[in-house]
C-alpha positions in Angstrom: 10.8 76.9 45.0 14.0 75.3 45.3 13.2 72.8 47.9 9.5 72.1 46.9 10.3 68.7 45.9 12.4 67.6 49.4 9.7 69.5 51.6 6.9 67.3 50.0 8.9 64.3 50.3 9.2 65.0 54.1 5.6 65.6 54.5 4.6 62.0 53.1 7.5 60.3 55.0 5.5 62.2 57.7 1.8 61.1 57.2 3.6 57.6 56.1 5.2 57.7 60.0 1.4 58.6 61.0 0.4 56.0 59.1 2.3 53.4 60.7 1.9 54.4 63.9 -1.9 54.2 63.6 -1.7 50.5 62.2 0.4 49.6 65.0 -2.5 50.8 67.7 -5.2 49.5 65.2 -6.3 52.6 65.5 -8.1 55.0 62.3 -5.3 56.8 60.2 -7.5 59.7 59.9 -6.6 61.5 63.4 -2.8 61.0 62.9 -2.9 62.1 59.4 -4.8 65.4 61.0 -2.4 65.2 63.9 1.1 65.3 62.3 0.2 68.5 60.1 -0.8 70.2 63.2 2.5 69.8 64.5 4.2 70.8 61.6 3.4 73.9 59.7 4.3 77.6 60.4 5.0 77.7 64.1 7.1 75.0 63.8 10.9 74.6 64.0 14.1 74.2 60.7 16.6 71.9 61.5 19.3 71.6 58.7 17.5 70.8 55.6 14.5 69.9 57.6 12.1 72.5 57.4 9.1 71.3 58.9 7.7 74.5 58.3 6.6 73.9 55.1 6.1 77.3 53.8 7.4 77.2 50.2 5.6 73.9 49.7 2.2 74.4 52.0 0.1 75.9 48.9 1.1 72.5 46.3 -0.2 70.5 49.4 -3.3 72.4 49.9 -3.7 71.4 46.0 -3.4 67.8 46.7 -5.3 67.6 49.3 -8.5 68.6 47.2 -7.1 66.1 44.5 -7.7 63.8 46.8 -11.2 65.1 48.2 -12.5 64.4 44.5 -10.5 61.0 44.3 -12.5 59.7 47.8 -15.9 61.0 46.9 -15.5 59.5 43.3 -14.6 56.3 44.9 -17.5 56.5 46.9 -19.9 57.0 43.7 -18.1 53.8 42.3 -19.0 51.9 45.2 -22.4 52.9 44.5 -25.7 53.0 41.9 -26.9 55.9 40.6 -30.3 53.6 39.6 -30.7 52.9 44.0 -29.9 56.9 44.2 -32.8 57.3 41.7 -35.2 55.2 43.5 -34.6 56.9 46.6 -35.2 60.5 45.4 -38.0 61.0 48.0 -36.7 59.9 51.0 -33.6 61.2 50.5 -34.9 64.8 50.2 -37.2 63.9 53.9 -33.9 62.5 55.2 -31.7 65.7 54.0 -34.4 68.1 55.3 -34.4 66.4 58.9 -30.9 66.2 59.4 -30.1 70.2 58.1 -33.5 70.9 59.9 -32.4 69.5 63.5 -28.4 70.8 63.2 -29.2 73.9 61.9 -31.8 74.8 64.8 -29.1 73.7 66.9 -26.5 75.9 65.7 -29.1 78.8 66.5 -29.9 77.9 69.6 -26.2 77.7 70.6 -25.1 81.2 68.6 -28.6 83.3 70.8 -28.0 81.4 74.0 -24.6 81.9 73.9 -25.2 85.7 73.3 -23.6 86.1 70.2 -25.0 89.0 67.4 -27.4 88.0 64.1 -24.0 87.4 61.7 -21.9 85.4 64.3 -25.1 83.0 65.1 -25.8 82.8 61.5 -22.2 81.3 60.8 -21.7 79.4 64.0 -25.3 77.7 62.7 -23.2 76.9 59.2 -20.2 75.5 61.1 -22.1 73.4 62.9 -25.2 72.3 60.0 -22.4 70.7 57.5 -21.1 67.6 57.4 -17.2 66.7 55.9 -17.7 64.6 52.8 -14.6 64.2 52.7 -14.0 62.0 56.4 -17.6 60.7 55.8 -16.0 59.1 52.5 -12.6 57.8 53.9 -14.5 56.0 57.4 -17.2 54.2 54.6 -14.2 53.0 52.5 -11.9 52.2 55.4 -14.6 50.6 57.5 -16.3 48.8 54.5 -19.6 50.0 54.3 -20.4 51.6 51.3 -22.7 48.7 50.7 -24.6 48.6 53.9 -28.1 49.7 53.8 -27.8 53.2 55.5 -25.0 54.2 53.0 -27.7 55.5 50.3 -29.1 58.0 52.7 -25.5 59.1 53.8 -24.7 59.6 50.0 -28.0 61.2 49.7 -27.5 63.7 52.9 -24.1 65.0 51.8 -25.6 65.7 48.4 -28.7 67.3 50.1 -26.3 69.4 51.8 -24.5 70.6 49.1 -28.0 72.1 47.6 -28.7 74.1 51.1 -24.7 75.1 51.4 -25.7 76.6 47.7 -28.6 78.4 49.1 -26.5 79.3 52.3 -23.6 80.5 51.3 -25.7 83.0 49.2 -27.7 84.5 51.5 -24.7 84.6 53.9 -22.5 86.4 51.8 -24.9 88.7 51.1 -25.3 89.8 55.1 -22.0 89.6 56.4 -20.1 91.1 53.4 -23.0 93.7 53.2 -23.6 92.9 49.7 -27.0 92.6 47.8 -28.3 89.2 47.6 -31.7 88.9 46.0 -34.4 86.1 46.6 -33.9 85.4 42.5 -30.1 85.0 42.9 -30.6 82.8 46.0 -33.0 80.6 44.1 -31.0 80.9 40.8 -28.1 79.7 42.4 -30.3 76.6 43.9 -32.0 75.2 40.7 -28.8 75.9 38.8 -27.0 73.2 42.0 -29.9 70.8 42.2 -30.8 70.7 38.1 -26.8 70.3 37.6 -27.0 67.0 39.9 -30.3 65.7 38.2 -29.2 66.2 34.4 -25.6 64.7 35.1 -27.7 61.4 36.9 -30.4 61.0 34.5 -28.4 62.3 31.3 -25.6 59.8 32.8 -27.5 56.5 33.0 -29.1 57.4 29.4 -25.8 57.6 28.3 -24.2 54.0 29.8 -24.5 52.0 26.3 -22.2 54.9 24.9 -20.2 54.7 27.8 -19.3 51.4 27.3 -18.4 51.6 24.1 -16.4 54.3 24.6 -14.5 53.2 27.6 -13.0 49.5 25.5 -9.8 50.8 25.4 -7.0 48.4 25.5 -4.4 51.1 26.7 -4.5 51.1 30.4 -2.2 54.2 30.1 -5.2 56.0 27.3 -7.9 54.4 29.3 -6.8 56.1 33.2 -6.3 59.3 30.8 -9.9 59.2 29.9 -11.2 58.6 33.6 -8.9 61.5 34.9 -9.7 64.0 32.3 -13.3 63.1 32.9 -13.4 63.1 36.9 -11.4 66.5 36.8 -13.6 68.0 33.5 -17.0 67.5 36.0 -15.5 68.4 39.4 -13.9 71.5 37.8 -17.2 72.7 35.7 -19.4 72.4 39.1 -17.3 74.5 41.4 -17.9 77.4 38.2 -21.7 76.8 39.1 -21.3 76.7 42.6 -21.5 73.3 43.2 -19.0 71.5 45.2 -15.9 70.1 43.2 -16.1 67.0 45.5 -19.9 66.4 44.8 -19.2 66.6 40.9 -16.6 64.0 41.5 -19.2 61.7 43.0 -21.9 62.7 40.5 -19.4 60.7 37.8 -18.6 57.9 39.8 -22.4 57.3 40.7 -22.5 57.4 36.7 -19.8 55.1 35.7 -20.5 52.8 38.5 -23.4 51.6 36.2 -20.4 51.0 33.4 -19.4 47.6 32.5 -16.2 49.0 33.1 -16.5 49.8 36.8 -14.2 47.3 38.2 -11.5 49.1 36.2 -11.8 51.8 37.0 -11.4 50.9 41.2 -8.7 49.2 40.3 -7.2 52.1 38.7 -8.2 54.9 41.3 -7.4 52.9 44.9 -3.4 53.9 45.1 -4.6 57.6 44.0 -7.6 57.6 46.4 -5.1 56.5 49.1 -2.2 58.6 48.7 -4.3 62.4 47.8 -6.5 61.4 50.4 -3.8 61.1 53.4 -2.4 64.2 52.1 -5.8 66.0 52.3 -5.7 64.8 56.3 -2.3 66.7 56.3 -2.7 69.8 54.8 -6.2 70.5 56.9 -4.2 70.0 60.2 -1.5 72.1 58.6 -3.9 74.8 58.4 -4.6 74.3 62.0 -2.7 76.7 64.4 -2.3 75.1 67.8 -1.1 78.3 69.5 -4.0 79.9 68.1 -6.3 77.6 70.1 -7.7 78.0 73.8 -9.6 80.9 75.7 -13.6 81.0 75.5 -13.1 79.4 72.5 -12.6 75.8 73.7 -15.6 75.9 75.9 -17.7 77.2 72.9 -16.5 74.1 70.6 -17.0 71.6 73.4 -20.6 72.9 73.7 -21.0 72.4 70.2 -19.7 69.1 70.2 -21.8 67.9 72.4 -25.0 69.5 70.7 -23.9 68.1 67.3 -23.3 64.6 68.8 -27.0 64.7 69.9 -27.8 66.2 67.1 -26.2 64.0 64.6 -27.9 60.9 66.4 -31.3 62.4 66.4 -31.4 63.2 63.1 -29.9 59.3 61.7 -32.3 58.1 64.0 -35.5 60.0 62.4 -34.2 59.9 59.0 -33.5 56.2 59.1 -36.9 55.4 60.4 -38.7 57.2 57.2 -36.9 54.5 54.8 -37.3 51.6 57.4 -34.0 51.0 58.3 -33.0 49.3 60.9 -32.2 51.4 64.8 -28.5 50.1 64.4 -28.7 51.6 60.5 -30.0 54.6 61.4 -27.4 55.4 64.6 -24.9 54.3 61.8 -25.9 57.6 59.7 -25.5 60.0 62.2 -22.3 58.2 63.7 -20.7 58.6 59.5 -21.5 62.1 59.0 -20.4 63.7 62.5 -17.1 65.5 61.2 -16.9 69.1 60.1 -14.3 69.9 58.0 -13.6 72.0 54.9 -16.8 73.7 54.6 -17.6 74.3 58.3 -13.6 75.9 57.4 -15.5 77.9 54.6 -18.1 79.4 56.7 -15.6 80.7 59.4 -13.5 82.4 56.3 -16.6 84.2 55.4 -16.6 85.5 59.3 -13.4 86.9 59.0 -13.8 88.6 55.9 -16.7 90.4 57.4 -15.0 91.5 60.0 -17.3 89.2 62.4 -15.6 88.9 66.3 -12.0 87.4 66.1 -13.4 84.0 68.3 -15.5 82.6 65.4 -12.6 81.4 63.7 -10.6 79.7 66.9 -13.9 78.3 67.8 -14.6 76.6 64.2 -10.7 75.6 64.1 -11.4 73.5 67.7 -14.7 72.6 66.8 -13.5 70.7 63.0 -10.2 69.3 64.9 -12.8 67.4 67.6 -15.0 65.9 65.7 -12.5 65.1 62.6 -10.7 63.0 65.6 -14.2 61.8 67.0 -15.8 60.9 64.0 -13.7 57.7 63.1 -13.5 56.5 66.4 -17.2 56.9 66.6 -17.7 55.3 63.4 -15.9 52.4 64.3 -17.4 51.9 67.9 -20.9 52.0 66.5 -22.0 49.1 67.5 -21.5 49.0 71.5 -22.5 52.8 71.1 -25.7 51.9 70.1 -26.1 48.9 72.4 -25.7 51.3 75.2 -28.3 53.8 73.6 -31.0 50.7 73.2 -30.3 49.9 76.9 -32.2 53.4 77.9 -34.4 53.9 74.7 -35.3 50.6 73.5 -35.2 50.9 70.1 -37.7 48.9 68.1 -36.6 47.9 64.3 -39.7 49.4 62.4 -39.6 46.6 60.1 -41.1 44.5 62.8 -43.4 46.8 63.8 -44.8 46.3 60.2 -45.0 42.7 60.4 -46.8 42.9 63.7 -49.4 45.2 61.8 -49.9 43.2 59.4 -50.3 39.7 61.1 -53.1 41.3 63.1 
């Protein structure tokens, strides 16, 4: 541990080279960040002092990068209302059920035509149903959309999500790890998820007059204190319930967002979101091999690129149309949510401790490194993305179809 310090400090003058370079091609940061801790790591070279290995500090950075999962998606619940997240309860759930619904079928399809055995399919399917809440976070903030109309049912989605991963993982780990996993634990472990989010929302806004009072602290040094013990207190008690930390740490920014307070609080958080969050880029491509990449593999992950793409698109585009958003919206939610990442990471870890074939993992490595490095450029080009897909499908904004209706 004697060089912890100096090996951390030339991982972020790393990602701050990455940085830099990105802003120069006014390109995303995202894929660099990713990029530079892939070329770092464990198969890489020690020069001098230089060891670009990172081994004695790699675990600290894992640990930083999830601080800075929770600081993004708490940002994100900042940037949002808990009161529109309320109001939308309904066609949230319709919207959350299309776009696991279309993704998962897809995994499937790809796992039984691809002639993989029941477990494999069953965990390519998970790879490929669950979205990175983390990227879908950093490309709203970076692009500045967090108050554009499709954002609710993005926020809405990746909470959706979390409920079924619950439910998922469950009955997963039950099969491949050839443990018992009763109907009354999977649904235990479901209610206990989705009545956690409901009674920290509702209980939450109740609680905003107290909130405020509480949070009138003159100390900005007390007052950050009271937002960080809070933020890690939540995120921390719902991973012991099987909740995702990051969705517990946008469960309290969706309630102090409704604080009088909440202005402060941004202010606070932005050079922390920032920082753990271009660490969190590093340290999942420093758990990406390179030389571990390539065979059937590659031609697996491209195929499921391509059927989540479609996917992705299909399921914006229906889940969009049942809250009347516009087509550009709606191709805006797919386009958000299109990276894989830490849990799609998960799923393939579950593979290998069942002893599933050795390709799963490769596969799910290629498969999160595409679409992490897709998903902001996508993001970003959404508009002559979808001004090519009106060209063959002629979109028609359902809010005029209304008006047409009723003017008849």
């Amino acid at each position: 541990m004697d060089h912890l310090v100096f090996e951390v400090g030339l991982a972020i003058a790393l990602i701050a080279a990455a940085g830099l370079i990105s802003t120069k091609l006014r390109l995303s940061v995202i894929p660099f960040y990713i990029l530079i801790g892939m070329a770092v790591g464990p198969h890489a070279m020690e020069l001098w002092h230089f060891d670009f290995r990172f081994i004695e500090s790699a675990p600290f950075i894992d640990f930083m990068g999830r601080i800075g999962v929770l600081f993004l998606l708490f940002y994100l619940g900042l940037e949002f209302s808990v009161g529109r997240l309320i109001k939308s309860g309904r066609s949230i759930a319709v919207g959350g059920t299309i776009y696991i619904g279309i993704n998962f079928t897809l995994g499937l399809a790809l796992g039984f035509l691809t002639g993989f055995p029941i477990a494999e399919t069953l965990v390519i399917a998970g790879i490929t149903t669950i979205s990175s809440s983390a990227i879908a976070a950093k490309v709203l903030v970076d692009l500045k959309r967090t108050a554009n109309a499709e954002t609710e049912m993005i926020l809405g989605i990746i909470m959706f999500e979390d409920v079924f991963l619950a439910v998922y993982i469950s009955i997963l780990s039950g099969l491949v790890l050839s443990d018992s996993s009763s109907l009354g634990g999977v649904l235990l472990s479901a209610l206990i998820a989705l009545g956690f989010m409901l009674a920290v929302i509702i209980i939450g806004r109740k609680a905003v007059p107290l909130l405020n009072r509480i949070l009138r602290i003159r100390s900005n040094e007390v007052f950050g204190l009271v937002i960080f013990g809070s933020l890690f207190l939540v995120a921390g008690f719902s991973e012991t319930i099987h909740v995702a930390e990051a969705i517990g740490a946008l469960l309290i920014g969706l309630v102090l967002a409704e604080t009088e307070h909440a202005k402060r609080i941004e202010h606070l958080i932005v050079p922390f979101r920032d920082f753990f969050g271009a660490l969190f880029f590093f340290s999942f491509g420093l758990s990406i091999d390179p030389l571990s990449l390539g065979g059937n593999a590659i031609w697996l992950a491209l195929a499921a690129v391509i059927l989540t793409l479609i996917g992705n698109i299909w399921a914006g585009m229906l889940a969009g149309r049942t809250v009347s958003l516009s087509p550009k919206a709606s191709a805006n939610i797919g386009l958000t949510i299109v990276a894989r990442g830490e849990f799609s990471i998960i799923m393939a870890n579950l593979g290998k401790e069942g002893g599933l074939l050795d390709i799963v993992q490769p596969f799910a490595a290629i498969y999160v490194l595409i679409l992490a490095i897709m998903a902001p450029l996508l993001a970003k080009q959404s508009k002559p993305i979808f001004n090519m897909m009106n060209k063959v499908f002629k979109f028609k904004d359902p809010r005029l179809r209304k008006e047409e209706r009723n003017s008849v």
